[in-house]
Structures are given as C-alpha cells and as structure tokens.
SEVEX-951826 format. One record per residue (C-alpha): residue in three letters; residue number from 0; x, y, z; chain. Coordinates in nm, 3 decimals. Layout:
residues N
ALA;NUM;X;Y;Z;A
...
end
This chain:
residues 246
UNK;0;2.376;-0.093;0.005;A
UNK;1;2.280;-0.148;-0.341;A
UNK;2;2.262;-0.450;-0.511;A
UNK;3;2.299;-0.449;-0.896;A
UNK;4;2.023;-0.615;-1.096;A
UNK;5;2.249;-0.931;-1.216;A
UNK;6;2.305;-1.001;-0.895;A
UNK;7;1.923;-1.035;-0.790;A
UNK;8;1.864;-1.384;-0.857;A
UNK;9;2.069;-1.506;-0.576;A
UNK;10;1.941;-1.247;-0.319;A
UNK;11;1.549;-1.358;-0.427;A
UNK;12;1.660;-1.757;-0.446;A
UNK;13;1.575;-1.758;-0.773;A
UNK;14;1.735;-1.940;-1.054;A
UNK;15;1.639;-1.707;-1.353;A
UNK;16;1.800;-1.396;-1.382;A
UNK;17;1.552;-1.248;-1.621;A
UNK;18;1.320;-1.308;-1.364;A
UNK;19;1.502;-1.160;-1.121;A
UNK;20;1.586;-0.836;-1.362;A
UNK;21;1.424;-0.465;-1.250;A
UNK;22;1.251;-0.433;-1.535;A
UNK;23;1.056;-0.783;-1.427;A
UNK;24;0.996;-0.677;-1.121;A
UNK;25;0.865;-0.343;-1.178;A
UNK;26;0.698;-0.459;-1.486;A
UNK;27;0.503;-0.738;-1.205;A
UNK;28;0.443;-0.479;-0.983;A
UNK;29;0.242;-0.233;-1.185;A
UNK;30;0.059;-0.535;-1.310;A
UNK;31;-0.058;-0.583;-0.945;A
UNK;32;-0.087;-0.218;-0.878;A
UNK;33;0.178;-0.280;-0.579;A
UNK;34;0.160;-0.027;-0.318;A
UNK;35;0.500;0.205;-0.308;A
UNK;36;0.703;0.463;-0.092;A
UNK;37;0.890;0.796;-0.144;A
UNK;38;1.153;0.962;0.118;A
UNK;39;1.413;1.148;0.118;A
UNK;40;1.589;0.906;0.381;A
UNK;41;1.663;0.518;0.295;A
UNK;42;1.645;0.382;0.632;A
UNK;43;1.263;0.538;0.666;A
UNK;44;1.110;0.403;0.306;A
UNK;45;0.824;0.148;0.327;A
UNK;46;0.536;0.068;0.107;A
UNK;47;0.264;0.307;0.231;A
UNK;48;-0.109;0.317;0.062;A
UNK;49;-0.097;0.738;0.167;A
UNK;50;0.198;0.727;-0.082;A
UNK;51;0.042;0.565;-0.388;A
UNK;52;0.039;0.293;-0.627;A
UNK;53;0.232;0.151;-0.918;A
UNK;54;0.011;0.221;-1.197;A
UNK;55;0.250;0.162;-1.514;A
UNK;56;0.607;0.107;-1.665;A
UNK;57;0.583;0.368;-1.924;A
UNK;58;0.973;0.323;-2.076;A
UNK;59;1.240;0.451;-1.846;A
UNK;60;0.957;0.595;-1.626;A
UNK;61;0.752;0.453;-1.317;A
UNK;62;0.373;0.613;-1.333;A
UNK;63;0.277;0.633;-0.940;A
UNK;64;-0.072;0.745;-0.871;A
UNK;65;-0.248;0.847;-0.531;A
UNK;66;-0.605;1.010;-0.533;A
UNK;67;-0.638;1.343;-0.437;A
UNK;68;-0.884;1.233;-0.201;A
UNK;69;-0.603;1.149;0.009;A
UNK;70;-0.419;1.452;0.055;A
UNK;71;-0.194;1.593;-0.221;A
UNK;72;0.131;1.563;-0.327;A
UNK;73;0.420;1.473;-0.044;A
UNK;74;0.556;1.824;0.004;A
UNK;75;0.884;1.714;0.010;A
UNK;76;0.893;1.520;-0.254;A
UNK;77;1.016;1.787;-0.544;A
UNK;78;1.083;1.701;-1.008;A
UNK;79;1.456;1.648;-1.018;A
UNK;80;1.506;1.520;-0.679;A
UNK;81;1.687;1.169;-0.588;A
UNK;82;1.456;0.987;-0.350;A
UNK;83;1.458;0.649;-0.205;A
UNK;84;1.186;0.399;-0.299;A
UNK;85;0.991;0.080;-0.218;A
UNK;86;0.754;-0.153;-0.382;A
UNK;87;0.514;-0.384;-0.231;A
UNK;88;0.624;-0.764;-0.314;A
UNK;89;0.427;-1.071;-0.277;A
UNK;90;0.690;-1.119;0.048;A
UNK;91;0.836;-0.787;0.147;A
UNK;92;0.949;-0.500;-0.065;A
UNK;93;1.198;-0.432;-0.309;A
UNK;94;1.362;-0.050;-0.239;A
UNK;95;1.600;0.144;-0.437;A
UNK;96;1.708;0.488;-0.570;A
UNK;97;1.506;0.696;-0.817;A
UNK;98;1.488;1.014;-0.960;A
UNK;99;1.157;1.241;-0.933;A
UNK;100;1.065;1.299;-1.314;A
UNK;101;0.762;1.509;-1.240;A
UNK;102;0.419;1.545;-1.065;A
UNK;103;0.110;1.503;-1.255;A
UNK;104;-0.253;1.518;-1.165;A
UNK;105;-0.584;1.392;-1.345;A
UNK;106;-0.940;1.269;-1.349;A
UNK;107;-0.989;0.828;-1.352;A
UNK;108;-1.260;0.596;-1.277;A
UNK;109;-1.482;0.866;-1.141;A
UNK;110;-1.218;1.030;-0.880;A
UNK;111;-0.920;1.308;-0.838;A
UNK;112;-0.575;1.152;-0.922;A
UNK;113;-0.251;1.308;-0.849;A
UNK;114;0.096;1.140;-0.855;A
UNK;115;0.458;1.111;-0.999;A
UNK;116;0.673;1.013;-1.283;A
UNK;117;1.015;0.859;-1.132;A
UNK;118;1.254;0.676;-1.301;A
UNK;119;1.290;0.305;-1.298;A
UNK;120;1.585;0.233;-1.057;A
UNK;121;1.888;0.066;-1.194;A
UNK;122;1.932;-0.144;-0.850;A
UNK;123;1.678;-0.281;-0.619;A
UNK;124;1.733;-0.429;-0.260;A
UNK;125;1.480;-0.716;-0.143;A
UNK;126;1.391;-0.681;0.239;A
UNK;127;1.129;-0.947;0.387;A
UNK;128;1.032;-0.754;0.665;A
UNK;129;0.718;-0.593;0.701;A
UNK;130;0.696;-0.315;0.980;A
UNK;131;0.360;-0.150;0.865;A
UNK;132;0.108;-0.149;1.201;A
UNK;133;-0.105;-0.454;1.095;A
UNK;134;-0.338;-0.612;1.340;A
UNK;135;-0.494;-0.963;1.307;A
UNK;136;-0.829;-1.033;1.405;A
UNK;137;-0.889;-1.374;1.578;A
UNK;138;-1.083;-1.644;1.371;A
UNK;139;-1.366;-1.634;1.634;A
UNK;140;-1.396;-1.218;1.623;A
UNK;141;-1.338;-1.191;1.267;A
UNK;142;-1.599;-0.944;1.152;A
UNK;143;-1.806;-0.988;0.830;A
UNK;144;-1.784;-0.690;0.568;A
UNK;145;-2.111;-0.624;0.338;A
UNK;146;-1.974;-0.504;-0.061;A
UNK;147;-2.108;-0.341;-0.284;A
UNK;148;-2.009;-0.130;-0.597;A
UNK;149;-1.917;0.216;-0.540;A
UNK;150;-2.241;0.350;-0.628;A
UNK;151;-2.396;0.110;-0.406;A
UNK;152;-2.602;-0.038;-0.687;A
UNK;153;-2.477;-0.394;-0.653;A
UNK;154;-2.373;-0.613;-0.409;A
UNK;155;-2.024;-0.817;-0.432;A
UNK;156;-2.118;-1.035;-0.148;A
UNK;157;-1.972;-1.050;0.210;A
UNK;158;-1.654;-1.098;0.341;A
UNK;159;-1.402;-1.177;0.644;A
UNK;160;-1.179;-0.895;0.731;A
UNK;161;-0.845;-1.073;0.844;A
UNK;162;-0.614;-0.819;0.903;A
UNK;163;-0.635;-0.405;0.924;A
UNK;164;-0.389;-0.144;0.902;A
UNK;165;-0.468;0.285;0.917;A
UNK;166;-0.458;0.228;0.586;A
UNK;167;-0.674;-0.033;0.486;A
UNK;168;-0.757;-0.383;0.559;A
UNK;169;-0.745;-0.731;0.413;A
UNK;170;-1.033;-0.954;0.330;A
UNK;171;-1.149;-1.295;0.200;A
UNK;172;-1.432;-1.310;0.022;A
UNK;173;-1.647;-1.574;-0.231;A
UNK;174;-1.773;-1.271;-0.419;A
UNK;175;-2.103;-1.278;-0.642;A
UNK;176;-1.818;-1.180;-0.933;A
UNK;177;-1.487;-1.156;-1.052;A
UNK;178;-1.326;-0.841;-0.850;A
UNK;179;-1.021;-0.664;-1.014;A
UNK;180;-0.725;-0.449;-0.889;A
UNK;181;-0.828;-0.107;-0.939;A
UNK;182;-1.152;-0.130;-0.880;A
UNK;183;-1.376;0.114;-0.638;A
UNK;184;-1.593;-0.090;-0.359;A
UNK;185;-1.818;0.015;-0.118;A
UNK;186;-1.743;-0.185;0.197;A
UNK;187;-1.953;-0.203;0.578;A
UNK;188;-1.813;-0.353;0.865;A
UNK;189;-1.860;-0.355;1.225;A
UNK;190;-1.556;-0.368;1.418;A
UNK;191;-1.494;-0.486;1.810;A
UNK;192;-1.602;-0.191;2.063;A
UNK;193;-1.255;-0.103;2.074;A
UNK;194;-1.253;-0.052;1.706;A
UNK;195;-1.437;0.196;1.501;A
UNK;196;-1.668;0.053;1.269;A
UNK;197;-1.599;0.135;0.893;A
UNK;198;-1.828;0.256;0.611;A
UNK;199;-1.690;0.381;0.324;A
UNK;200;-1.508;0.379;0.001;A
UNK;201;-1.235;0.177;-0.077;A
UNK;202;-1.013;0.093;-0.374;A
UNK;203;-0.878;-0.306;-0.462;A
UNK;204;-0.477;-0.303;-0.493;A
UNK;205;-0.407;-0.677;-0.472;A
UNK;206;-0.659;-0.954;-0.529;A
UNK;207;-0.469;-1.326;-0.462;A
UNK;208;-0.615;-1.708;-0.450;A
UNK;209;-0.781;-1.842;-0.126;A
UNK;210;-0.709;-2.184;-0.013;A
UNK;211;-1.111;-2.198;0.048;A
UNK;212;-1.259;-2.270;-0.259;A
UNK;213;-1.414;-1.982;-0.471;A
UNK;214;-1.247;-1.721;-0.264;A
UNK;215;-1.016;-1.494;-0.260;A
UNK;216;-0.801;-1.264;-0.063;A
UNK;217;-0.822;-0.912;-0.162;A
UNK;218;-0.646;-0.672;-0.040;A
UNK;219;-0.829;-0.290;0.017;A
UNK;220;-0.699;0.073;0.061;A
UNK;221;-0.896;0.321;0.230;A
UNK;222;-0.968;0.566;0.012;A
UNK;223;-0.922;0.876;0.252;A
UNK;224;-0.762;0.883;0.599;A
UNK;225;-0.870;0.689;0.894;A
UNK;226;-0.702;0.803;1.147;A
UNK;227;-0.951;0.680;1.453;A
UNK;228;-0.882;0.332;1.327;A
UNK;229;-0.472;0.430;1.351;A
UNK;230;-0.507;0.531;1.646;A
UNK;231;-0.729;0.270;1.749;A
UNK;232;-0.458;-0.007;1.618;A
UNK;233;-0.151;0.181;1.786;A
UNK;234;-0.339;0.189;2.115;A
UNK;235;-0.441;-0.167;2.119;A
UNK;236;-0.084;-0.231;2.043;A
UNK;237;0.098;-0.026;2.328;A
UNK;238;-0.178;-0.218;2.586;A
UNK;239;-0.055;-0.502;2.382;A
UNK;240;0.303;-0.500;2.488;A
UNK;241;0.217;-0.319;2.841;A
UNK;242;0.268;0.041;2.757;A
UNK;243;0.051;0.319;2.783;A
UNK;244;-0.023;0.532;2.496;A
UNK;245;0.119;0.862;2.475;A
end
C-alpha cells in the first residue's frame, strides 16, 4: 500500500501538508538521528539499531550510517537494489520504498563507520505499532546507570534505565551537562539476576524532555551486540506469557 506524500496529512492528523511532506519528515528524522530498517520484504521492515541511523538528507539521497563495530554491511542489501524501508518516528515509523544508491564506509568521532546512500522515497506509510522486544522495568526495580564520557574521563551523572531492548535501552537522567544525539557514553548498570549486567559503550540516538524537572529521556544504542541481554529479554518474555523457550 503506498500512500502518496499529499495525502499524508490526513493519515498523520495533521493539518499542514508541508508538514506532513517526505522531505519534512526525513529532513526531522536525520535531525534526530532516527533509527531505520532495510529488507528486501515489506511486511518484515522495522526500525532496527543493527541496521543504522539516519545521519543526513544530502539532496535526493538518504546518508544511513552503522559502525562497523556492529557487524558490516547487510549482505543482502546490494547498490541498485529496491528495498523496503522504515524510520523511527516520535510514535511509530514511517516505511516506504527506496533504491540502494551505494555502500560507503569511513572513520567519525573516534570509531569505524560503514553504511548506505538510498534514495529519499517518494511515498511513506505511517504505522503506530511498535513490535521491537522492549521490556519495562518496574518503578521499584528500576536500576540506576553510572555515565561517563567514552574515555571515561568525566562523569554525566546517573540515570534510571526504563526500558531495554537487545539493542539498547532507554534512560532518564538529570545529567551534570547538556547530552547530544550522536554522542559516545560510557554507561554501568546492574541489572536483576535474571538480567546481565551491562558495561560498555554506547552511542545517544534520541535525547527528548522529561516531565521531572532537569531531566531528560535519552534514548541509547549498544554499540556492539548483546545478545545475552536478547536472549535474556526473549526468555523472560516466553515465561511471561507461559511458554518455554526454545
């Protein structure tokens, strides 16, 4: 299904078409460094970290970046080939069609890059679910994160991990400074038993407003896999609805 962009403001409930345009909403996406998807099948594409970023609208082109940290390029995804994608929103994700430009790899803020040059899609569908495994943690268990810079030679100040993914987690925090998107953080918590506890690097793709004053919400990517933790998530989810793991 594809949804033209002149048609968007009435699928967002939004009265401004301009606002509603895919040029705006790319444009506000690689301002916020939104998470995206790639695959080669529409009913599979979700925003996933693994995948990469939104860096930049760079004319007809989309600049996605991943580290190489991470793993390397999707294997699938080949220059010239149409391939379905998704971008983070504030609510849901926007997906659409694209076209593969090319792959490209560098050297940024003191790590490995890799990622792609796609085209900016001429339609984009708006979806409000969210199926990414996402566990909260309970007000009374919610564990407090220690961060610091990346080199460990400041500290941010310490936080309250409210949600966690494989991926990453999310986090308020009244930090010692202003934290931007982008940015490299050490971060140490200690998880519940059935929970591995996490040390490590991790990189800032969204930062939003707390309703507690002088906080925010930011939300972190792991930068490398944590699979234990995925694991750890999916099994407390089976037990969860009364399944056993496989």
């Amino acid at each position: 299904m594809r949804v033209w962009f002149k048609n968007l403001s009435a699928l967002l409930g939004e009265e401004d078409s301009d606002e509603s345009s895919v040029r705006h909403i790319v444009e506000a996406a690689a301002a916020r460094h939104a998470v995206v998807g790639l695959s080669k099948d529409g009913h599979l594409v979700r925003p996933d970290a693994d995948c990469g970023v939104l860096d930049a609208v760079d004319g007809d082109d989309l600049v996605i970046s991943r580290h190489q940290g991470a793993g390397q390029w999707l294997k699938d995804i080949l220059p010239g080939e149409t391939v379905h994608i998704a971008i983070a929103a504030v609510r849901g994700f926007h997906s659409g069609e694209t076209t593969v430009v090319s792959r490209w790899s560098g050297h940024d803020i003191g790590l490995d890059r890799c990622g792609y040059r796609v085209r900016v899609p001429s339609a984009l569908l708006h979806s409000q679910r969210r199926e990414s495994e996402r566990m909260p943690v309970a007000f009374d268990l919610a564990p407090r994160a220690k961060v610091q810079t990346s080199d460990f030679s400041h500290s941010i100040g310490s936080g309250v991990v409210l949600d966690l993914s494989g991926t990453g987690m999310r986090m308020r925090i009244a930090s010692e400074r202003e934290v931007l998107v982008g940015e490299l953080l050490q971060i140490s918590v200690k998880f519940p038993n059935s929970i591995p506890s996490f040390e490590g690097l991790v990189e800032v793709v969204h930062v939003f407003p707390s309703r507690i004053p002088d906080a925010r919400i930011l939300g972190l990517r792991f930068v490398g896999e944590r699979p234990d933790i995925a694991r750890a998530i999916h099994e407390l989810d089976l037990k969860r609805h009364g399944r056993d793991a496989a």
